[in-house]
VOBA-1610 file (N, C-alpha, C; in pm, whole numbers, padded with zeros to 5 digits, always signed):
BEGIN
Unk+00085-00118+00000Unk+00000+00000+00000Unk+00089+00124+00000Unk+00068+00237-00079Unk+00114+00341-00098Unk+00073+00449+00025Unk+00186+00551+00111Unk+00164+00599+00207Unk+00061+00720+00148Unk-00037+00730+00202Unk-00079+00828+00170Unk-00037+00998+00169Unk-00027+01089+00135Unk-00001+01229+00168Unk-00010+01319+00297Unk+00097+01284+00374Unk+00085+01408+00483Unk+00027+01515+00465Unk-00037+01516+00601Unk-00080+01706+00622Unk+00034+01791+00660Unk+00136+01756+00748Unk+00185+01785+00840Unk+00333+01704+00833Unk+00472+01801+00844Unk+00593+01704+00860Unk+00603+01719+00979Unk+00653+01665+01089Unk+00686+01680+01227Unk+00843+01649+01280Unk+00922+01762+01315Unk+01032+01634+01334Unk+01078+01655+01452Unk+01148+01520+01496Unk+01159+01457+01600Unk+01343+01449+01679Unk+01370+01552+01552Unk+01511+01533+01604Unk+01600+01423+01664Unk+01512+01316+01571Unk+01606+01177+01587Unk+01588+01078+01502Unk+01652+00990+01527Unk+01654+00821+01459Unk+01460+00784+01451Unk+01391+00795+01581Unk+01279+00770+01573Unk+01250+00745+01682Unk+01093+00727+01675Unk+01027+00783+01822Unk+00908+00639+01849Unk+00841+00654+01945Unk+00733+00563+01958Unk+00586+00615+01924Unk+00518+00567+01872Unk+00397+00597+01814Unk+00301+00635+01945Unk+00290+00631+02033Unk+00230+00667+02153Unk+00310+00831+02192Unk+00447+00818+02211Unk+00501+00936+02210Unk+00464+01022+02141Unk+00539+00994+01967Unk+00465+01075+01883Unk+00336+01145+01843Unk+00243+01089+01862Unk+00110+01125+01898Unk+00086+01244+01966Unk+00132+01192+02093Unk+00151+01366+02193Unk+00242+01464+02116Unk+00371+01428+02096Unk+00454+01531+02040Unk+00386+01625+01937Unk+00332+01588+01847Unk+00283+01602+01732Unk+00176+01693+01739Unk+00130+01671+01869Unk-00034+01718+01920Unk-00176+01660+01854Unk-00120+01558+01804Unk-00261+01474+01761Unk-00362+01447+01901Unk-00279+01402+02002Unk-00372+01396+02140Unk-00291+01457+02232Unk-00397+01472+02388Unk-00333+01534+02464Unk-00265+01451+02603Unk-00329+01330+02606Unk-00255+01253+02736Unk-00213+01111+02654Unk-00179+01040+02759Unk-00149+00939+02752Unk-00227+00819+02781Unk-00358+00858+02855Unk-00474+00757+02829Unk-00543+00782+02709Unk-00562+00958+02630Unk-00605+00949+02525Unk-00549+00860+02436Unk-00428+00864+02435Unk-00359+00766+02303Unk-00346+00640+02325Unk-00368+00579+02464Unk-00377+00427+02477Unk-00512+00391+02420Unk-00641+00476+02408Unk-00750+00446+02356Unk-00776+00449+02277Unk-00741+00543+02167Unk-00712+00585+02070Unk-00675+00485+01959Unk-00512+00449+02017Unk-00451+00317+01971Unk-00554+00191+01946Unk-00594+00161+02075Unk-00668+00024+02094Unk-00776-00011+01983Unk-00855+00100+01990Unk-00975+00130+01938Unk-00965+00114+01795Unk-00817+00139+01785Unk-00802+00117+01625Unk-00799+00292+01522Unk-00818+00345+01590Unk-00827+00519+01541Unk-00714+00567+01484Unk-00572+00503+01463Unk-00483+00545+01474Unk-00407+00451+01349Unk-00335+00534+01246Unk-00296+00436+01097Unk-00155+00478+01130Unk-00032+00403+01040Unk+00071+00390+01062Unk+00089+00392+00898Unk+00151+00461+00783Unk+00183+00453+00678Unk+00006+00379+00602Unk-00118+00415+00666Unk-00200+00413+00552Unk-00294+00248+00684Unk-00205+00178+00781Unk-00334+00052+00774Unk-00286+00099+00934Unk-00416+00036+01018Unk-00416+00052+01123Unk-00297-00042+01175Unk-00300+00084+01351Unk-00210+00013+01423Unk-00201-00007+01538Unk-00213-00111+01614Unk-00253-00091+01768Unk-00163-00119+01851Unk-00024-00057+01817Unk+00076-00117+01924Unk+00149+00032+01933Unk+00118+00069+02093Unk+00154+00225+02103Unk+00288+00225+02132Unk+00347+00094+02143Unk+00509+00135+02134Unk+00576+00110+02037Unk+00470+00097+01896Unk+00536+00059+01789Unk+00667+00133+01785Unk+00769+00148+01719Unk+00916+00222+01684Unk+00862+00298+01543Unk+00865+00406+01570Unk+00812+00463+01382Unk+00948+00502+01355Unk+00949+00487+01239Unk+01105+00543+01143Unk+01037+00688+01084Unk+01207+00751+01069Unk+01188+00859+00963Unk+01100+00854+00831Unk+01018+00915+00759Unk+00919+00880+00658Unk+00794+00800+00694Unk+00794+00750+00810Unk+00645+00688+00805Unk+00561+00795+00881Unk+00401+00771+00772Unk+00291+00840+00814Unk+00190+00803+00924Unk+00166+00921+01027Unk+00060+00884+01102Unk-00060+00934+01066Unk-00147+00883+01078Unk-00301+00905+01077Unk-00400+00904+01255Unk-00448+01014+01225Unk-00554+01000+01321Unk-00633+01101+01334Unk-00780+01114+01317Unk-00869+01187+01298Unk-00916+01286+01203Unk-00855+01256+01081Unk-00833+01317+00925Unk-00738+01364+00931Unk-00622+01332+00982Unk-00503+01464+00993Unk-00377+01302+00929Unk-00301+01387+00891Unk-00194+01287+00876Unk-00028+01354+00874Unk+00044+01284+00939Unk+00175+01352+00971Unk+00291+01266+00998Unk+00375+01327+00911Unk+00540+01239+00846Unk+00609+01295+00966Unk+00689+01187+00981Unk+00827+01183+01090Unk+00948+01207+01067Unk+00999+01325+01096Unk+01074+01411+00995Unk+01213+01382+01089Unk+01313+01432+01066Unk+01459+01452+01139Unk+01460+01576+01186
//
């Protein structure tokens, strides 16, 4: 599957971050129970397919999704 088009580059000033982290960083959500639910629930895409593991490791270039918004993981 082809990543879909960011809204948004974000960067993280590193190698890469955790998808639960990122989330907050990013300001997609504001706590950390939001994004454990979030996650679970399935609300939350990783390069285009869902993903429910909030400690996934995201790399540089992969897209997040969550709530029509979408945002690349920049350096």
């Amino acid at each position: 599957m082809t990543n879909p088009a960011p809204t948004d580059d974000v960067s993280i000033g590193g190698e890469g971050i955790r998808l639960g982290q990122f989330l907050k960083f990013a300001g997609l959500l504001d706590s950390g129970g939001d994004v454990k639910e979030a996650i679970i629930d399935g609300f939350v895409t990783v390069n285009g397919e869902v993903d429910r593991r909030r400690g996934r490791q995201l790399q540089l270039g992969d897209i997040v999704g969550f709530d029509g918004r979408r945002v690349r993981v920049c350096p």
